[in-house]
C-alpha positions as CSV (number, residue, x, y, z in Angstrom):
1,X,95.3,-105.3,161.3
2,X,97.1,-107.8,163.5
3,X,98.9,-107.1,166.1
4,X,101.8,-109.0,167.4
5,X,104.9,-108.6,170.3
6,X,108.4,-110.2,169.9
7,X,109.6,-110.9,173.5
8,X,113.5,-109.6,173.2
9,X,115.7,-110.5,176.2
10,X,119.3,-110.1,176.3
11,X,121.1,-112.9,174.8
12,X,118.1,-113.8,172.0
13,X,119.3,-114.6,168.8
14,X,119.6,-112.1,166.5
15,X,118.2,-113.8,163.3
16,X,115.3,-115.5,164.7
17,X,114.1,-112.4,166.1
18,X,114.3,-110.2,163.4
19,X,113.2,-112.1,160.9
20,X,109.5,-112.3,162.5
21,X,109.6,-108.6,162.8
22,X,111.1,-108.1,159.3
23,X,108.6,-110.2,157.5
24,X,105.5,-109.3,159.4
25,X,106.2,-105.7,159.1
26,X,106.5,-106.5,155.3
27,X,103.3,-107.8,155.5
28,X,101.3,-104.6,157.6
29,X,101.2,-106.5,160.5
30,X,101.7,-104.1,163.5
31,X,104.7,-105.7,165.4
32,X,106.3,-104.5,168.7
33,X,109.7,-105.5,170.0
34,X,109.0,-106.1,173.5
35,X,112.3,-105.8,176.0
36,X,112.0,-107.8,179.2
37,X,114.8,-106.1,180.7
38,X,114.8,-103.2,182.4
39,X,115.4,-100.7,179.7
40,X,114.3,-100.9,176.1
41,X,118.2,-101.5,175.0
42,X,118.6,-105.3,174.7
43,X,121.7,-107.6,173.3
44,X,121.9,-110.4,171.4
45,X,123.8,-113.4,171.4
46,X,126.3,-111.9,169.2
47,X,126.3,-108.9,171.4
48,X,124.9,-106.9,168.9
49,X,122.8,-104.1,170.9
50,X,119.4,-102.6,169.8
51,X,116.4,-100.6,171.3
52,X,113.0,-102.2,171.6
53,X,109.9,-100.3,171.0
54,X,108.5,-101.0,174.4
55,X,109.4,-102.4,177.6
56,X,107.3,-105.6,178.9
57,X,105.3,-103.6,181.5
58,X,103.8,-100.8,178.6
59,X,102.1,-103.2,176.7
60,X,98.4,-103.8,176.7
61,X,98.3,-107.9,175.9
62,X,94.9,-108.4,175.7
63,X,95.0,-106.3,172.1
64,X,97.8,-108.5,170.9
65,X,96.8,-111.6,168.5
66,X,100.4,-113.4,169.2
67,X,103.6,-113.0,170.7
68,X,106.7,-114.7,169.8
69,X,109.5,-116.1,171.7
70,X,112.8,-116.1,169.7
71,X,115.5,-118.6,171.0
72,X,118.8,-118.4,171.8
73,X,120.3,-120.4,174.7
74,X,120.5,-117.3,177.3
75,X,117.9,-115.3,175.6
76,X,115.6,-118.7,176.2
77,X,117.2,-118.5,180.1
78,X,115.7,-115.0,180.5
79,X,112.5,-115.6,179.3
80,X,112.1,-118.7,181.3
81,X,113.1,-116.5,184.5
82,X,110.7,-113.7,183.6
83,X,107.8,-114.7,185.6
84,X,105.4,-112.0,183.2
85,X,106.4,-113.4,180.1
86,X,105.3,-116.8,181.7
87,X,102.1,-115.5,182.4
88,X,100.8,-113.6,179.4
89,X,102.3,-117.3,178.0
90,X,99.4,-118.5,179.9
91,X,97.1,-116.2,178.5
92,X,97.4,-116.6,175.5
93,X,97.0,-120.6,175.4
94,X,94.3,-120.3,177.5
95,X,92.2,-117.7,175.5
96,X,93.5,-119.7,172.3
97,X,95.7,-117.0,170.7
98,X,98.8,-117.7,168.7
99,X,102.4,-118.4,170.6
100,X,105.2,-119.0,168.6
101,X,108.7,-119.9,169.9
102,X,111.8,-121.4,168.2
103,X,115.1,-122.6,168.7
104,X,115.5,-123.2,172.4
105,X,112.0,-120.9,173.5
106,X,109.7,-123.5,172.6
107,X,111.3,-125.4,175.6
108,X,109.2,-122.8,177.8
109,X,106.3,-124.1,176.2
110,X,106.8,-127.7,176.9
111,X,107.9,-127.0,180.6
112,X,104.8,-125.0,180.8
113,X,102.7,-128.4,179.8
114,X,101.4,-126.6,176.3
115,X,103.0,-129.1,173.9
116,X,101.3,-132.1,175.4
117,X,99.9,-133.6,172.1
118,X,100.9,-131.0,169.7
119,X,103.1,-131.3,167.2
120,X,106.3,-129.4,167.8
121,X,109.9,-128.6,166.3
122,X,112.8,-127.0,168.8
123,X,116.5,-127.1,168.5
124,X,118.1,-130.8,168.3
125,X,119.3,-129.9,171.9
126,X,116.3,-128.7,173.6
127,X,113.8,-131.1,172.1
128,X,113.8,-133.4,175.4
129,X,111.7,-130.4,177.2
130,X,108.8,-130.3,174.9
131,X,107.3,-132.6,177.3
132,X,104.3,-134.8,175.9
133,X,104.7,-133.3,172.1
134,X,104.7,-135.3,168.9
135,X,108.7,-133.9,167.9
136,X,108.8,-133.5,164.1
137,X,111.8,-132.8,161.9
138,X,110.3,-129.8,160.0
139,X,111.6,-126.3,159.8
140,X,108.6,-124.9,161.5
141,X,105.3,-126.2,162.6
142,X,102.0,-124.9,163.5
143,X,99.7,-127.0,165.8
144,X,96.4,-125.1,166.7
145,X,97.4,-122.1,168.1
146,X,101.6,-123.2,169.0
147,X,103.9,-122.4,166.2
148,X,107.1,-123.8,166.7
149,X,110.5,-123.5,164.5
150,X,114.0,-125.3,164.6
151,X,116.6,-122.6,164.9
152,X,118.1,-119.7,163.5
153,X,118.3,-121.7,159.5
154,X,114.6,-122.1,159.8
155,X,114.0,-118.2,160.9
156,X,112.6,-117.6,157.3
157,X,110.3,-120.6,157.3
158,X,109.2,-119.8,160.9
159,X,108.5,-115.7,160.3
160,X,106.4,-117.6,157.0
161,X,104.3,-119.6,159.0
162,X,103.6,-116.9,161.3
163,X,102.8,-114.7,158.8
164,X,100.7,-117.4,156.9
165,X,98.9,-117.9,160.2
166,X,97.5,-114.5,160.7
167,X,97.2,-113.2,157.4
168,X,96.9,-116.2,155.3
169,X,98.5,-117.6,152.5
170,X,98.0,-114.5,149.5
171,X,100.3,-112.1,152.2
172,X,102.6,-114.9,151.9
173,X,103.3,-114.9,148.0
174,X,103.1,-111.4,148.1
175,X,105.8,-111.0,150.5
176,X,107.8,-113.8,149.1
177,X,107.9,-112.0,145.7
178,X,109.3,-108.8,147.2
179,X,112.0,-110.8,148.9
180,X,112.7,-112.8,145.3
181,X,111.7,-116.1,147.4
């Protein structure tokens, strides 16, 4: 089974995080909400508050197969600021396991120098900091090991591709028939 962490920080945006977690729980993929704050409460952008599973420091990354970044423009802040989150970023890339961001997060990657090349999707806005990446004007995109997605109308797409990426395309149609997609 693969395992994945959702990076929550106060401010993310509701929809793009809970749609990952929604649809890869769906799917039997063992997902954990991951607060970066200091307790396990976290708010979103639409200061709706709910309790992670974990808080950053409790997690065991090296027996994680991706972790996604969800967007929003002070959840994307946070993340940015959270010097750990940075780092297992790092990780990851460099051991070649999947990193997904959308809406403003992929913006971390490209400051980070991990679009340079790649193929890559962020919100209109933050698209001038994915740095060195071939922009596209696709809901969600998957280069290698980046997956990328627009913004909060392209959560479903983006959850899809992630989804699609670990567990491959059958998990897909059957969780797109149990959500009448």
């Amino acid at each position: 089974m693969k395992k994945v962490c959702v990076f929550l920080a106060d401010g993310f945006e509701t929809i793009e995080g809970l749609t990952t977690v929604d649809v890869l729980r769906r799917a039997g993929v063992e997902v954990d909400t991951v607060s970066i704050q200091e307790t396990k409460t976290v708010t979103t952008s639409h200061g709706i508050s709910l309790q992670a599973d974990k808080l950053f420091d409790e997690v065991d990354y090296t027996e994680k197969d991706m972790i996604v970044l969800p967007g929003g423009s002070v959840g994307t802040e946070n993340l940015d600021a959270h010097e750990g989150v940075k780092e297992v970023v790092g990780q990851f890339v460099k051991a070649s396991k999947y990193v997904a961001a959308i809406c403003a997060a992929p913006s971390i990657l490209g400051k980070m120098g991990y679009l340079e090349g790649k193929k890559a999707v962020a919100h209109p806005s933050m698209t001038q900091f994915l740095y060195g990446a071939e922009v596209q004007d696709d809901p969600a995109v998957r280069d290698g090991y980046i997956i990328t997605g627009q913004a909060m109308a392209a959560s479903l797409e983006f959850a899809l591709l992630i989804l699609e990426s670990l567990e491959g395309k059958a998990a897909v149609d059957k969780v797109c028939e149990g959500i009448v997609r």
